[in-house]
FIKOL-815150 format. One record per residue (C-alpha): residue in three letters; z, x, y. Coordinates in steps of 0.05 Angstrom, whole numbers, plus 5000, padded with zeros to 4 digits. Layout:
! FIKOL-815150
alaZXY ...
This chain:
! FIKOL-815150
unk110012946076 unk108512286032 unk104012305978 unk099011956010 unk098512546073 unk097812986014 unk092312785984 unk088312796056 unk089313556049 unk089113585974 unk081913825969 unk083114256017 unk087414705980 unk083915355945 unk082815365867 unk083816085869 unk091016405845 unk095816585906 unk101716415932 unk103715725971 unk109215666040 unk112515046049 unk114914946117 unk119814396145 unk118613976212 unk122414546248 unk117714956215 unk123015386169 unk121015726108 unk123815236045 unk120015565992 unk115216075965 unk111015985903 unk105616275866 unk100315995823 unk094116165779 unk090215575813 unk093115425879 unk091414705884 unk093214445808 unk101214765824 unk102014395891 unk098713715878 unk104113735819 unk109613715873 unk106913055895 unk103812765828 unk110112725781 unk118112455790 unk123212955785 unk128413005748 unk133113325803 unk134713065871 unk133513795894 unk126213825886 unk126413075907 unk129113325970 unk124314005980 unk118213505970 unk122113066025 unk122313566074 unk115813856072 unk111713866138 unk106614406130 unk103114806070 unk100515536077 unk096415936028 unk095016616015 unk089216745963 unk089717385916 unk085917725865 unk090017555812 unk096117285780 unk100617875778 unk098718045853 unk100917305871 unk107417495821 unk109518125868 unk107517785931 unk112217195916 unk117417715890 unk116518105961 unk116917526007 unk122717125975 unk127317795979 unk125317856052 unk125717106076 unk130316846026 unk128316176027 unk133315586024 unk130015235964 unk127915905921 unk132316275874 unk137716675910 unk140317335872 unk146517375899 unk147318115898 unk147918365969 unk151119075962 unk147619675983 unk147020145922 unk148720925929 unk142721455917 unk144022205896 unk138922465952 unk135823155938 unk134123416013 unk128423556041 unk130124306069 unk130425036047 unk135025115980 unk135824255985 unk142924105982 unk145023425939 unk149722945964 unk150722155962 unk148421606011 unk147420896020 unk141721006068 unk134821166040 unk130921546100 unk123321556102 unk123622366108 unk121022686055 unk127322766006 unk127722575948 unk132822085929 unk134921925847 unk138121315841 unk140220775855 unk147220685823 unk151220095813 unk158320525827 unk159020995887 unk164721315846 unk160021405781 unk155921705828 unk161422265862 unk164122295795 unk156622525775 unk156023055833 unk162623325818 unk160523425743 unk153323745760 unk157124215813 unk160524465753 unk155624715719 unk149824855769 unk151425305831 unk147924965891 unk150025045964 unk153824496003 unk154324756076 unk149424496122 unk147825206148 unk139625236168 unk136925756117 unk130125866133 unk126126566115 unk127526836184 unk135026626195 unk136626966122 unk133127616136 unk136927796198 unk142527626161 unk145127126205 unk150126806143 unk155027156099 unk157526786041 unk163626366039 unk168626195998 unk165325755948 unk160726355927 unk166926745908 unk169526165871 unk162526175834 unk160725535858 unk154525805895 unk150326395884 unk149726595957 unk142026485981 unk144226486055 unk145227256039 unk139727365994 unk143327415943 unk139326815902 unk131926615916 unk127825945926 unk125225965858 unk132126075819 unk134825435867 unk129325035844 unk130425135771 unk137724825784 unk135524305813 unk130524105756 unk137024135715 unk139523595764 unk133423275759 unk133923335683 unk142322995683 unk140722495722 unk135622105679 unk139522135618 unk136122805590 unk142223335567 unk138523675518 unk133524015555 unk139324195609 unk143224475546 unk136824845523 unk136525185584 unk143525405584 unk142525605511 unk136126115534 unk139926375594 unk146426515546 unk140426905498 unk139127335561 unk145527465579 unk147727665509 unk140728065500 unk142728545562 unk149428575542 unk153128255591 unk157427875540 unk162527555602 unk156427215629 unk154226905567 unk161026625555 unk161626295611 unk154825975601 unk156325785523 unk163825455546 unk158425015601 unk153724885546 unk160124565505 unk162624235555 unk155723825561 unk155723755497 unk162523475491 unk160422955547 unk152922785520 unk157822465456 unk162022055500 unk155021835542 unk153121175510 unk147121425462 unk144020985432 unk139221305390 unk133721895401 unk128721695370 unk127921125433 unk124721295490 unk125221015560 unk126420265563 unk129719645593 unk133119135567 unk135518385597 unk138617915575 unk140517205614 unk146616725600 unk145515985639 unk150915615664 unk148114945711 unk145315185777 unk147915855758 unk144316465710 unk147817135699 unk142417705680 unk144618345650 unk140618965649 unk141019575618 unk136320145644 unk135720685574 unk132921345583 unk131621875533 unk136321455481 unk141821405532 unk143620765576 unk144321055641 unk144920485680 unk149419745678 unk148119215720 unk149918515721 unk148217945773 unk148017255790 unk142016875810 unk142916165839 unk137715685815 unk135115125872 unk130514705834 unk129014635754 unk126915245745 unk127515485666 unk130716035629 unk124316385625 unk122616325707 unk129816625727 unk130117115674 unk122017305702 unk124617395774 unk130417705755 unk126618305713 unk121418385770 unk127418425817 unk132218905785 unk126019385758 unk124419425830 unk131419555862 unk133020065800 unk125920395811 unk124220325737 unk118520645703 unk119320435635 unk113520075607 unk117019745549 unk122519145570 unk128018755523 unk127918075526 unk131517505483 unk125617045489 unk118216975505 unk117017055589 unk111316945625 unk110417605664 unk103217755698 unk104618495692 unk098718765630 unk101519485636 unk109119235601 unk110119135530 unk115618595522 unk118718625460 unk123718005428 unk127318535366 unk129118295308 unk133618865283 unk134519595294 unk137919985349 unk133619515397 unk136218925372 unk144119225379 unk141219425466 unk140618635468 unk146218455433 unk150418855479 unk146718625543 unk148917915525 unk156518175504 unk156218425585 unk153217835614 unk157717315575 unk164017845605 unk161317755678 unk160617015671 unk168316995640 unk170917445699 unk167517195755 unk169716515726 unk177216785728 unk176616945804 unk174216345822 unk179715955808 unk186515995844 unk192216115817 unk198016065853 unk204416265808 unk207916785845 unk205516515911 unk210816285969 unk211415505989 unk208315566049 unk201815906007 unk202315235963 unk201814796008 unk197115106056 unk192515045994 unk194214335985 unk193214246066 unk186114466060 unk184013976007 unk187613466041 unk183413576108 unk177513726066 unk178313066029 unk180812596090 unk187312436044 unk191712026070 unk197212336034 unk198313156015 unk196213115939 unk202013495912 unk201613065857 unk194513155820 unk191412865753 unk185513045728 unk181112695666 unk175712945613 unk172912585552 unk170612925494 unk166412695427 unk163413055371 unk157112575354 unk160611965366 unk166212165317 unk173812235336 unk174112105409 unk179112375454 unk180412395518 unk185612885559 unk189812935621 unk192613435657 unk198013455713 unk198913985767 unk204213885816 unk205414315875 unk198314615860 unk201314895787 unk199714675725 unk206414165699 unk205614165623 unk210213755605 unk206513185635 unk200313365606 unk196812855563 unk192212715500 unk190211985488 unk187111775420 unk181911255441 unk182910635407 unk178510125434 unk171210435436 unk166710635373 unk160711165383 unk158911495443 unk161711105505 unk164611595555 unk165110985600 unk168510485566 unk173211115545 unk175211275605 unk176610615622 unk181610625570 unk185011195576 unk185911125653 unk188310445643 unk193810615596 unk196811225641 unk197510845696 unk199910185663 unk204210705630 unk207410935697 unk207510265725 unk211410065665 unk216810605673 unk216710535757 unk214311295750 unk210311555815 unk204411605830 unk200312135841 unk196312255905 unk189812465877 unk186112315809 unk179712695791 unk175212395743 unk170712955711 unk164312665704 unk158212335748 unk159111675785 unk158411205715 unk164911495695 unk168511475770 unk166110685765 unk169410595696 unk175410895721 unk175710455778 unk174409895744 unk182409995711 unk184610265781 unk183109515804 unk185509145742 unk192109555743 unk193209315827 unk192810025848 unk186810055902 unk190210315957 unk196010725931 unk192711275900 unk185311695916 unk180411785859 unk174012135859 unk168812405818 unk167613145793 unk159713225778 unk159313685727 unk156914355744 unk154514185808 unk162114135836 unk161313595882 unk166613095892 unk163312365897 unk167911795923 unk167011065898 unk161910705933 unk159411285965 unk152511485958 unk153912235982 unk157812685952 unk162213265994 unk162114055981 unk168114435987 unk166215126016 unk164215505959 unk169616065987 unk175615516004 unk181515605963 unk182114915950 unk174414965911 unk178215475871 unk184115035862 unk179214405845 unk175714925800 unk182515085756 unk184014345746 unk177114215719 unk177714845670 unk184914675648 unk182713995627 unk177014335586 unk181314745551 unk186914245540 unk182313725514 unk177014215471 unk183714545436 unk186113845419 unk178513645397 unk177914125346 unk184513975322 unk182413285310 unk176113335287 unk178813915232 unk184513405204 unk179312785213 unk173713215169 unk180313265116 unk183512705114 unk176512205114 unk174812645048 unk181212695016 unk185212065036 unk180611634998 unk181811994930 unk187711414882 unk193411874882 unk192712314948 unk196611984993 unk197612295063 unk203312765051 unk200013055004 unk193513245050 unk198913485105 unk200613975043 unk193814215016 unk192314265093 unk197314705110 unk196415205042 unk187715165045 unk186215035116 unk179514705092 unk176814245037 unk172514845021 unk177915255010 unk181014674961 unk174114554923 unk174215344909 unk181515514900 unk184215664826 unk186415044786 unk193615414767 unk194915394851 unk193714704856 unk197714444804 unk203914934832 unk202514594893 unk201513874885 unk202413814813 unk197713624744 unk197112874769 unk194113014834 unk191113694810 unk186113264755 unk185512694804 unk182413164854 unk178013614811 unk174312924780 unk173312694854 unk169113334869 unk165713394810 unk163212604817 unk162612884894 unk157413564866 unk153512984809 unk151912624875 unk149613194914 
């Protein structure tokens, strides 16, 4: 739809707030939106230039609009909500979290026996959950069976069955696992009272559970029966002894959540902590893939209606790092600024930044330990995946790095036979550009590794990835012609984040399959660069910070620097160490010479 077929419908479109369909010409759902005035939010689609050829793309394909008017804002927030998670549409943020969660599900029957499933039955039980582990979850059962006797056969123990004594107890009411009601022996009412305990374990709440122990264990001891009121104190430790190693946080808090959200390109992380009584009682992390340019604050908005929904919570005060926009008047969002609140968010982020690290780690391939044949299979894939001319057993891979235009380095690493070979791996001090250039600096530094292995009739390698966007793929190429070499090796661009690998000249890029080994193996080249050439930054840009301050000081010559560099670490650590230490070090000379030169340095400041 072009702007100008818009704007034939344009006043068409309600000023009411609602949501908004856009449809393709095969009429597919591409996205769902809401809006507090219908028509303002969709002429914007076709009124202003995007930033991102994604929404350039959604705008591109639309065919038909549809509208549903609401009441108000937060019913066009949960209708959105509702309809992405059931359609998922292609252009709208996609939690990728597709596991079916385990419930603890009370029964619906006479004395209602407890048990886990995955399948939640529209039968009148009651089910407490969900959980993010099924083996939290049997670990759970198998700690609440300790404690409270409630029956697990799947006997039918109705009123009439029970009095003509159609059951006799088995072995687990010898065991004193279960008090016997298909004999009588224990009635509706004393069943139900366990199962409140349950009730009460589940959400977090041990201290009325251990109350009720404690009043039972009074009882006991009142009527003298002294054995019985043992066994219930040794239960009441034991709960005790596992409420301390449950993660409390503090009882004065009541019931709350708590989010926080980590952003890395089209990808978010959200971490969420569900807190009950004091106690966290619930961990979940996911990732949400963003589609268009949607901020912090719109991901981490979806993601809290989202989760709150799948984690059926009914806590009316929510976490958050930042300001939201959330239609919902009945939550109190709360950005802490200290306090046991503020340590919940702090340790929200410590998970999310943890899942972004692993998940990072198993996306990337790493094939030490592997057989040939595994190698190469790898490095069969990308070949095919790439049209290569030649298997790229041989791979280089480039990354620039500045720090505000100030010592500029640039770094190369070499993985042969789809493993990292370190002893080729390269820094390169750029010599020829001043400020920020990542261009020209990649034009250098190309230029001299493969004059370099021209030079010394050293081979080739089969593939070169340039990490960065096309400007930096042209540089590079630019050097690939001047050197002769168009033709005997490939090169091709890396967009950051976005991983797609953009060939000169072309206008569109290629995807690996986000679950292809050779993505992963793509992946760990990229990272390895990073690391190489940010460890090697901050190397430089630590000795450049020392030796532009000290190096210009009559008498301090550079050996001298390499000394005080090596004993302080930092000019700090010079300006404040004791006058006796320097002149042990470097003598009274250089010790006077570099006391005046900070104490013109402090006049001046």
């Amino acid at each position: 739809m072009t702007q100008q077929e818009f704007q034939q419908i344009a006043h068409t479109i309600p000023l009411q707030p609602g949501i908004y369909k856009y449809f393709d010409a095969d009429d597919t759902l591409l996205y769902v939106g809401k809006a507090k005035e219908l028509r303002k939010r969709v002429s914007s689609y076709f009124s202003k230039t995007f930033t991102t050829y994604k929404t350039h793309e959604l705008v591109q394909r639309i065919q038909r609009i549809e509208f549903t008017i609401v009441d108000s804002e937060q019913d066009a927030f949960l209708l959105e909500n509702a309809l992405i998670k059931e359609y998922q549409p292609r252009f709208n943020i996609n939690l990728k979290d597709d596991k079916t969660y385990p419930y603890i599900v009370i029964k619906k029957e006479p004395f209602p026996r407890i048990f886990l499933t995955r399948k939640k039955i529209n039968d009148g039980s009651e089910y407490l959950g969900p959980f993010t582990s099924s083996g939290k979850v049997r670990e759970l059962i198998s700690f609440i069976r300790q404690y409270i006797p409630l029956r697990t056969c799947k006997l039918n123990l109705g009123d009439a069955q029970i009095r003509r004594g159609k059951y006799k107890v088995c072995l687990e009411y010898h065991l004193g696992n279960c008090k016997g009601p298909c004999e009588g022996l224990q009635d509706a009412a004393s069943y139900d009272e366990g199962l409140q305990q349950v009730r009460n374990i589940l959400k977090g709440n041990l201290g009325s559970v251990i109350q009720h122990f404690k009043k039972q264990m009074q009882e006991h001891a009142t009527n003298l029966e002294f054995e019985k009121a043992e066994s219930v104190r040794k239960k009441i430790e034991h709960l005790e002894n596992y409420q301390s190693k449950s993660v409390i946080v503090s009882k004065h808090l009541s019931s709350l959540d708590v989010f926080a959200i980590l952003k890395d390109g089209d990808t978010a992380y959200v971490s969420y902590l569900m807190v009950q009584n004091g106690t966290i009682v619930q961990t979940h992390t996911v990732p949400l893939e963003t589609k268009l340019e949607e901020t912090e604050e719109e991901v981490l908005s979806f993601a809290i209606s989202r989760m709150r929904t799948d984690f059926n919570s009914l806590s009316k005060e929510v976490i958050v790092p930042f300001e939201i926009e959330y239609p919902d008047p009945t939550l109190v969002f709360t950005i802490p600024k200290g306090g046991d609140k503020k340590k919940l968010l702090e340790l929200a982020l410590k998970n999310v930044n943890y899942f972004q690290e692993e998940l990072r780690r198993k996306k990337v391939l790493h094939l030490e330990g592997r057989t040939d044949m595994e190698k190469k299979k790898v490095l069969y894939e990308l070949q095919d995946y790439l049209h290569l001319q030649e298997t790229p057993v041989h791979i280089e891979c480039f990354d620039n790095s500045n720090f505000q235009g100030s010592y500029p380095v640039s770094a190369m690493v070499c993985f042969r036979d789809g493993m990292p070979s370190k002893k080729d791996y390269r820094h390169y001090h750029v010599k020829t550009v001043k400020g920020i250039n990542d261009f020209a600096t990649m034009k250098e530094v190309v230029y001299r590794r493969y004059q370099r292995l021209l030079t010394e009739e050293m081979p080739l390698p089969q593939l070169v990835i340039i990490d960065g966007g096309k400007g930096q793929l042209g540089a590079a190429m630019e050097s690939i012609h001047a050197l002769n070499l168009h033709g005997r090796l490939t090169i091709v661009g890396l967009a950051k984040n976005e991983e797609e690998i953009f060939f000169p000249g072309d206008s569109a890029s290629i995807k690996l399959p986000w679950d292809s080994n050779s993505l992963k193996l793509v992946r760990r080249i990229r990272d390895e660069v990073h690391r190489f050439g940010i460890t090697f930054h901050r190397n430089q840009r630590s000795k450049g910070t020392f030796k532009n301050e000290l190096e210009q000081i009559d008498g301090i010559g550079k050996q001298t620097v390499i000394v005080l560099l090596k004993e302080f670490k930092s000019v700090k650590n010079i300006r404040n160490a004791d006058k006796k230490d320097l002149v042990h070090l470097i003598g009274s000379k250089r010790t006077d010479a570099l006391l005046a030169f900070f104490e013109e340095k402090e006049e001046k400041e």
